[in-house]
TORDREN-362193 format. One record per residue (C-alpha): x, y, z. Coordinates in steps of 0.5 Angstrom, whole numbers, plus 500, padded with zeros to 3 digits. Example, Ala and Ser with C-alpha at 12.3 -4.5 7.8 and 13.67 -1.06 7.14 Angstrom:
BEGIN
525491516/527498514/
This chain:
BEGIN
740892759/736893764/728890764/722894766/717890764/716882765/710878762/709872767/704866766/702861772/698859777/694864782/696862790/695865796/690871794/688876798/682882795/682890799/679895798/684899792/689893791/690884790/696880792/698874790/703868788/703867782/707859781/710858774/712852774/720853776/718858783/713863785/713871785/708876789/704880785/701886787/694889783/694896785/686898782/686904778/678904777/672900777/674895772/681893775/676892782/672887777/678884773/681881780/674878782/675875775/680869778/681866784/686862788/689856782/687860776/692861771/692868769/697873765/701877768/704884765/708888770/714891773/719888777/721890784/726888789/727890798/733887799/731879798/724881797/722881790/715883787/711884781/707891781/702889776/699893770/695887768/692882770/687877766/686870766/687864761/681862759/685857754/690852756/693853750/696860751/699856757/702851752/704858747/707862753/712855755/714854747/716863747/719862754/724856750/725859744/726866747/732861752/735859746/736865742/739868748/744863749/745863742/747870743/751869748/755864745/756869739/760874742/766872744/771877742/775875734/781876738/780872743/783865742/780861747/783854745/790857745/789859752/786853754/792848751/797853754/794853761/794845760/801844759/804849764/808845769/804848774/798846773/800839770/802838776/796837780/795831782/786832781/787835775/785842773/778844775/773848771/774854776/781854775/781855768/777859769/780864772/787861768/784863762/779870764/772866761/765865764/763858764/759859758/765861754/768855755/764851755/761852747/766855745/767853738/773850738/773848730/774856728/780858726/
């Protein structure tokens, strides 16, 4: 599923203000993303003479990309004026972590008996024989599963 609108909060760098649109770094904490503020009116010329450079500031737009060049084209932008919607939106973005990893962990195919191919793969002659053992990688692609799947695979299930 593809996304087409992204919610992002950070700290603003490297500000620069024209006449009809704003750019900016926003720092999350783990990388930063350019952002670009088209103004639309008045209000949006006022809103980004609202924060400057090491602000925080909520970021709602969508996600662009040219070849190794990623952007956010912003449709709002305001700042915090409370830390504690900072602390909020690193508590969402954890929990929202969490949910979809539970996900992905949750779908593996009823069918699909990884413990068995793993053991099977373990006792070939073949990779038995290695002298290093056998790598992750190569069961991976022994056993046709992601990493993931491996690796939280609930092997107590029956």
């Amino acid at each position: 599923m593809a996304v087409s609108s992204v919610e992002l909060l950070g700290m603003v760098t490297n500000k620069t203000v024209s006449m009809d649109h704003c750019t900016f770094d926003l720092y999350d904490g783990t990388g930063a993303v350019n952002v670009i503020y088209w103004f639309e009116g008045a209000q949006d010329s006022k809103d980004a003479w609202s924060f400057s450079n090491g602000m925080y500031v909520r970021v709602v737009g969508r996600t662009t990309s040219m070849e190794q060049f990623f952007q956010i084209k912003a449709y709002i932008v305001r700042p915090i004026n409370n830390f504690n919607d900072v602390t909020h939106h690193f508590i969402y973005c954890i929990y929202a972590h969490i949910d979809i990893s539970r996900q992905a962990r949750l779908q593996i195919p009823e069918h699909f008996n990884l413990q068995q191919n793993i053991f099977s793969v373990l006792r070939d002659p073949a990779y038995s024989a290695l002298e290093h053992g056998v790598s992750l990688k190569l069961l991976r692609n022994a056993v046709d599963a992601s990493q993931d799947v491996i690796m939280y695979y609930p092997f107590s299930r029956r």
